[in-house]
C-alpha positions in Angstrom: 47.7 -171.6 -165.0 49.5 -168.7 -164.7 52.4 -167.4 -166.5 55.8 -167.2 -164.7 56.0 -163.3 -164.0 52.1 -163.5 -163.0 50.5 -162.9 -159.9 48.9 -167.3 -158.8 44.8 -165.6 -159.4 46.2 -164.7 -162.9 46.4 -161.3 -164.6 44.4 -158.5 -163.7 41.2 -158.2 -165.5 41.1 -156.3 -168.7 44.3 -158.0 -169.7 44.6 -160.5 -172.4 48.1 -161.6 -172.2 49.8 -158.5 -171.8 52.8 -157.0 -172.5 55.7 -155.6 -170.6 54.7 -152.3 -171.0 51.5 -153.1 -170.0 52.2 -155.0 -166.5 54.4 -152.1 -166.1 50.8 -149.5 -165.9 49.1 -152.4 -163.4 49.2 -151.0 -160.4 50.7 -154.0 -157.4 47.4 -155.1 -155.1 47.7 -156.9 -152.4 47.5 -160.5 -154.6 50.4 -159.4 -156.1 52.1 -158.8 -152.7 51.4 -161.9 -151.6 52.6 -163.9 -154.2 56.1 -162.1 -153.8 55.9 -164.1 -150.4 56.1 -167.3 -152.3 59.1 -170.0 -153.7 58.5 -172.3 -156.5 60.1 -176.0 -155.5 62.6 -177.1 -158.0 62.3 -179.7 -160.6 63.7 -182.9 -157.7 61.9 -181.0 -155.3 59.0 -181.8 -157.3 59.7 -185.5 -158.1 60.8 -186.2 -154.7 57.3 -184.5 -152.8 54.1 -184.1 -154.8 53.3 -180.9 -152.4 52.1 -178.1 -153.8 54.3 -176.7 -156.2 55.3 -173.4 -154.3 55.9 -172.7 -150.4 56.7 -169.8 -148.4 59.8 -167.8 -148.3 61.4 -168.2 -145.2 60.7 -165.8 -142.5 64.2 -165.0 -142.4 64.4 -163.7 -145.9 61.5 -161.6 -145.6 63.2 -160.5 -142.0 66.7 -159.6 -143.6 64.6 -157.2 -146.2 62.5 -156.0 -143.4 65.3 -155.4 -141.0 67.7 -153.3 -143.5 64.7 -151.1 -144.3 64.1 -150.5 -140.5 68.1 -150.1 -140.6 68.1 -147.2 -143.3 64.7 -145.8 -141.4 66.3 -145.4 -138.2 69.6 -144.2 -139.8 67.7 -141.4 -141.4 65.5 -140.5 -138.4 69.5 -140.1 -136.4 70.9 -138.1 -139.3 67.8 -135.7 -139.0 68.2 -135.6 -134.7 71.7 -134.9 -135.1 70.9 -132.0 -137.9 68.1 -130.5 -136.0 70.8 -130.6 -132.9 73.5 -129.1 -135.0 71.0 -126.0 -136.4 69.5 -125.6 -132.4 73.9 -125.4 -131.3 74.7 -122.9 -134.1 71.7 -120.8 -132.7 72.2 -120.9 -129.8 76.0 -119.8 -130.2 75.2 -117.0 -132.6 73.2 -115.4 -129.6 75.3 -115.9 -127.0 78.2 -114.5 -129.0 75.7 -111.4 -129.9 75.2 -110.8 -126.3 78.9 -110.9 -125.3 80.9 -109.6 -128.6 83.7 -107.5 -127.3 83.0 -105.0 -130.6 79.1 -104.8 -129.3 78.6 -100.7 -129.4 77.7 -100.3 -125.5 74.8 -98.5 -124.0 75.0 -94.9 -124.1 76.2 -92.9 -121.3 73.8 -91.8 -118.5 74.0 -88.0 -117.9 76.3 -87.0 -115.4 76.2 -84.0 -112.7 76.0 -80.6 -113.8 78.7 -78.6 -112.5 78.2 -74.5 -111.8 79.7 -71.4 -110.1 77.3 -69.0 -109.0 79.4 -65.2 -108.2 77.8 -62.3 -106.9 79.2 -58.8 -108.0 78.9 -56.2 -105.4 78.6 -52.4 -106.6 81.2 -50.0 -105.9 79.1 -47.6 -104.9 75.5 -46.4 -104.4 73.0 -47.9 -106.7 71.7 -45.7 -109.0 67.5 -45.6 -109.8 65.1 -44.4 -112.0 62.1 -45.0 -114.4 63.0 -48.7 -115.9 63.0 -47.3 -119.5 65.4 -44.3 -118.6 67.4 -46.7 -117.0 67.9 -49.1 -120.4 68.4 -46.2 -122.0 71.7 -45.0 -120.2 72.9 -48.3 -119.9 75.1 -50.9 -122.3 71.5 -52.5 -122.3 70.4 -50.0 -124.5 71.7 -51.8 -127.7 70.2 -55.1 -126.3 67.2 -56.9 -127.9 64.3 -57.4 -125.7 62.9 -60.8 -124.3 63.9 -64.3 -126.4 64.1 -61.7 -129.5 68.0 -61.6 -127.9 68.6 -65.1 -128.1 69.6 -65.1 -132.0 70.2 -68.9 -133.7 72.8 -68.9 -135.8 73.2 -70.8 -139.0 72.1 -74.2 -138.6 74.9 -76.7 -140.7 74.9 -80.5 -141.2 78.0 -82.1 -138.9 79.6 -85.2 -139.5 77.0 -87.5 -137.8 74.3 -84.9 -137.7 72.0 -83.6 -140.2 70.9 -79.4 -140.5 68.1 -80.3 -139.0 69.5 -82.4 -136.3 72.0 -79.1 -135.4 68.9 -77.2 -135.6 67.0 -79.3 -133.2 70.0 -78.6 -130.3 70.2 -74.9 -130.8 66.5 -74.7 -130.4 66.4 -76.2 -127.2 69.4 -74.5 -126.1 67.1 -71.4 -126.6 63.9 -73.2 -125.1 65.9 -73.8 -121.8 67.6 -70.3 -121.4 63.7 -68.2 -122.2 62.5 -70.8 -119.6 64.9 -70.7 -117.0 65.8 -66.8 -117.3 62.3 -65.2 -119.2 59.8 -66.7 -117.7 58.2 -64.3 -115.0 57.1 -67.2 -112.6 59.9 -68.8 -112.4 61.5 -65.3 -111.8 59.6 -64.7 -109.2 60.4 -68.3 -107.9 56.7 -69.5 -108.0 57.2 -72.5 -110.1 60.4 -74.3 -111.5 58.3 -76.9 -114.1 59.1 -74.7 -117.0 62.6 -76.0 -116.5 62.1 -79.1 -115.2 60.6 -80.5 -118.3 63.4 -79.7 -120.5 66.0 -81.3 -118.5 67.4 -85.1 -119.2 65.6 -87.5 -116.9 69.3 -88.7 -115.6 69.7 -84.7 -113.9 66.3 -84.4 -112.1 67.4 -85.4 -109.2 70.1 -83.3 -108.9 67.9 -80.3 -110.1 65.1 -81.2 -107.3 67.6 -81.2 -105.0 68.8 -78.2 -105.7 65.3 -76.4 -105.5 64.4 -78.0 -102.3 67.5 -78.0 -100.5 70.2 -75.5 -102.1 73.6 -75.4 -100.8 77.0 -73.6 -102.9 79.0 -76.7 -102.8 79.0 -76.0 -107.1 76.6 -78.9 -107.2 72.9 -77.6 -105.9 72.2 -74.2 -105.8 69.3 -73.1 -107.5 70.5 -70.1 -108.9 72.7 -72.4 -111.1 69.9 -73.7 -112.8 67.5 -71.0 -113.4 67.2 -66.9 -112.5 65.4 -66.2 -109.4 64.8 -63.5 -107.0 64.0 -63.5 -103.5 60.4 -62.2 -103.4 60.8 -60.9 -100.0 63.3 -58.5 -101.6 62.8 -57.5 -104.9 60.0 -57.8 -107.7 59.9 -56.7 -111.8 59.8 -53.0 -112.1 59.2 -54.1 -115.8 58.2 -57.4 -117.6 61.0 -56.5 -120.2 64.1 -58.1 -119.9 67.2 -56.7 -122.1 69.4 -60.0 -123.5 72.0 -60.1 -125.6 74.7 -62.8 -126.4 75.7 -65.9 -128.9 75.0 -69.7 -129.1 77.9 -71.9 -130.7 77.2 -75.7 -131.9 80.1 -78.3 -132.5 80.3 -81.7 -132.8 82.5 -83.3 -130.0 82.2 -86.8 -130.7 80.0 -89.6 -132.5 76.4 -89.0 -131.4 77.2 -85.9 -129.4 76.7 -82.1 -130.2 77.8 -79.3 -127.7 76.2 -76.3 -127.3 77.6 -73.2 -125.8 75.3 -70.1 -124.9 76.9 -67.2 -123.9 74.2 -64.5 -122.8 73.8 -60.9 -120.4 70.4 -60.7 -118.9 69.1 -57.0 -117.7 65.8 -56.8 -115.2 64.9 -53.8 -114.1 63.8 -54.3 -110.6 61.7 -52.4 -107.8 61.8 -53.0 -104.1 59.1 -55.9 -103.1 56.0 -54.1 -101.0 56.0 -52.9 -98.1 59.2 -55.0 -97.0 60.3 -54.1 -93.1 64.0 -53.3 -92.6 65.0 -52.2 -96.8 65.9 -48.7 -96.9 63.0 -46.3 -99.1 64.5 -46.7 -102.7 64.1 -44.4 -105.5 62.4 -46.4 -108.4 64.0 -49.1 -109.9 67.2 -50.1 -110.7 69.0 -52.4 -112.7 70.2 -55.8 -112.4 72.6 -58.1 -114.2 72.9 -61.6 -114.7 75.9 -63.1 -117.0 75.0 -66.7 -117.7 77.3 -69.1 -119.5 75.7 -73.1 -120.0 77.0 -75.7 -121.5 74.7 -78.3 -123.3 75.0 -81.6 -124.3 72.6 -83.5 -126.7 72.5 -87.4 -127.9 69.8 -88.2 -130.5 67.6 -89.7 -127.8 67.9 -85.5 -126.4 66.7 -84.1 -129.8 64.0 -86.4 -130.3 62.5 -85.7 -126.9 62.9 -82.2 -126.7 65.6 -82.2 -123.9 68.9 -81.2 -122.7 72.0 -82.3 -120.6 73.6 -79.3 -118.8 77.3 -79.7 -118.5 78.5 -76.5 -117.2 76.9 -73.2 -115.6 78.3 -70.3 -114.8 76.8 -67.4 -113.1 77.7 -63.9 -112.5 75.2 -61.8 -111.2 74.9 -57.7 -109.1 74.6 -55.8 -108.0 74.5 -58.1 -104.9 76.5 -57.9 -101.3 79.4 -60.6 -101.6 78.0 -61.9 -98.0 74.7 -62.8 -99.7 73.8 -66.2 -100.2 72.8 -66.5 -103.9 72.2 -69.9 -104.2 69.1 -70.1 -103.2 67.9 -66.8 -104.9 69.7 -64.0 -106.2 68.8 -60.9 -103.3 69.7 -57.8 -105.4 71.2 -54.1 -104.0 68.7 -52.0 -105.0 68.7 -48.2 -105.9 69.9 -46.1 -103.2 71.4 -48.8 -101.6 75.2 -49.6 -100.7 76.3 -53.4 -100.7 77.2 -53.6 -96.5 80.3 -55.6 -97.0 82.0 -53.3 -99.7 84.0 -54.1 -102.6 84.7 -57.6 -104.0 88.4 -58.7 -104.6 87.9 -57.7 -108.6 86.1 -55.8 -111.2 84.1 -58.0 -113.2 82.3 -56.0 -116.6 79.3 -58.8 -117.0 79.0 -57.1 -120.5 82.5 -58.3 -121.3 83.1 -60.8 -123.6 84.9 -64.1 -123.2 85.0 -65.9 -119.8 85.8 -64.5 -116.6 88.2 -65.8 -113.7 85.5 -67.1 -111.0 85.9 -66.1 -107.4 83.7 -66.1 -104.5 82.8 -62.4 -105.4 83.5 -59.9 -108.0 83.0 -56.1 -108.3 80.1 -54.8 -110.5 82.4 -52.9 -113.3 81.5 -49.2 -113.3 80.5 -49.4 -117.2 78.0 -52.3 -116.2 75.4 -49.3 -114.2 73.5 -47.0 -116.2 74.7 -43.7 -115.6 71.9 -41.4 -114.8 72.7 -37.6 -114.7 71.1 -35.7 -112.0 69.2 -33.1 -112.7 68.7 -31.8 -109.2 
């Protein structure tokens, strides 16, 4: 028979009469299992009925231990629903606030409209001519640099939010844009304007397309704001050397912003354009001058792809008649020529430093024409 604590087939095999320790080793089968199932009758029991000495547990029993582990099962399974809830919530929330924090830095700016002023400067008197290089030479232009060798970088230094090479990046577009839109003899002659085009922000090129196609001087969209031009009808390079001097200035303005402010004199020398019907026979070349002031703007997203926001352009450029509608192209007085509509309200020296008062014309400043001595 077997003993009290063993399974009703008897111990395992292998076992003699086994201890605690090991019964403890003896893996439960399904014997085992069964025989938990079981209740031994009591001592009356057994008097009373000669039945078999054990019977089954009632199903109750087995039921209550059954049902409290289905209890603690689907307890658990809630608890981990309600966590996995809880995590999915606190996700959720922690985007939604990310989207709408109030502190959230905001997009940066789009590039707003450039604003110019385009002046002729009329000539006082008769313009003089000569051979381009003569003319240079008797000229304030003589102590100019020739070609982008006149557009001098100064000093690159670090900023508080830019690095050296960061500042250097800005002034070296600044100097990109002015050979292109003032150097380049195509655009010059007004025979292409890409040169230009690619350098500008991708907010302006509307504007700037506009401007080219349709140019009006409403200080919005005239060509001549943008780039130097010449009407080809009129006037052509008597020379492919163009005389610049001037300055470039960096400062930081605000957090992810540098400013850069070029301050430059252009000198063509110029001839008349063929064989042009109704232009009075000119004596060689002469020479003509083109102030430019532009105001840049860069963000990071600028210096990494080689571009520039214009804020600002103003243009001063003769000798030209104040009646002439420069903002288009510029339609020089050439040599021997008077400008029809005489004298503007005010001398304006293009050579002069700082900025000048803009009007709707201005007067080509005696020490702004080469004086050529005559010979004859």
């Amino acid at each position: 028979m077997a003993g009290r604590g063993d399974p009703p087939e008897g111990p395992p095999e292998g076992l003699s009469g086994g201890s605690d320790d090991e019964y403890r080793s003896v893996v439960f089968d399904e014997s085992f299992v069964r025989a938990a199932r079981l209740q031994e009758f009591s001592a009356q029991e057994r008097m009373n009925d000669h039945a078999e000495a054990v019977r089954s547990r009632p199903a109750r029993a087995a039921s209550r231990h059954g049902g409290s582990g289905g209890r603690r099962r689907g307890t658990g399974a809630k608890q981990a629903l309600a966590l996995v809830l809880v995590v999915a919530l606190a996700f959720a929330m922690a985007i939604y606030l990310g989207v709408r924090h109030p502190y959230q830095p905001s997009p940066a700016p789009h590039a707003g409209p450039l604003r110019m002023s385009v002046v002729p400067l009329a000539p006082e008197s008769t313009v003089p001519g000569g051979a381009p290089a003569e003319l240079f030479e008797h000229s304030p232009a003589a102590r100019f640099r020739t070609g982008a060798e006149g557009i001098a970088l100064p000093t690159a230094r670090r900023t508080a939010h830019f690095s050296e090479g960061q500042v250097l990046s800005a002034l070296t577009i600044a100097k990109d844009y002015l050979v292109a839109s003032s150097l380049v003899p195509d655009v010059l002659k007004g025979s292409t304007v890409r040169p230009v085009r690619v350098l500008l922000d991708p907010d302006q090129l509307t504007q700037f397309d506009r401007s080219i196609d349709a140019p009006a001087g409403d200080g919005r969209h005239a060509a001549t704001g943008w780039l130097v031009r010449f009407d080809p009808a009129k006037a052509a390079l008597a020379s492919p050397q163009v005389r610049v001097r001037g300055v470039l200035r960096v400062e930081e303005t605000g957090t992810g912003r540098l400013e850069v402010t070029s301050d430059h004199t252009f000198v063509y020398a110029l001839r008349p354009a063929g064989d042009s019907a109704g232009l009075p026979r000119a004596d060689g070349a002469s020479l003509f001058t083109v102030r430019r002031e532009l105001h840049f703007r860069f963000d990071r997203d600028d210096l990494r792809m080689h571009r520039a926001e214009l804020l600002f352009s103003s243009v001063q450029a003769g000798p030209q008649a104040c009646a002439a509608d420069a903002a288009d192209r510029l339609r020089p007085v050439l040599a021997g020529q008077r400008a029809a509509d005489g004298r503007g309200p005010a001398g304006t020296d293009p050579y002069a430093t700082g900025r000048a008062t803009t009007a709707l014309c201005g007067t080509l400043a005696p020490s702004a024409m080469p004086s050529i001595r005559d010979d004859g």
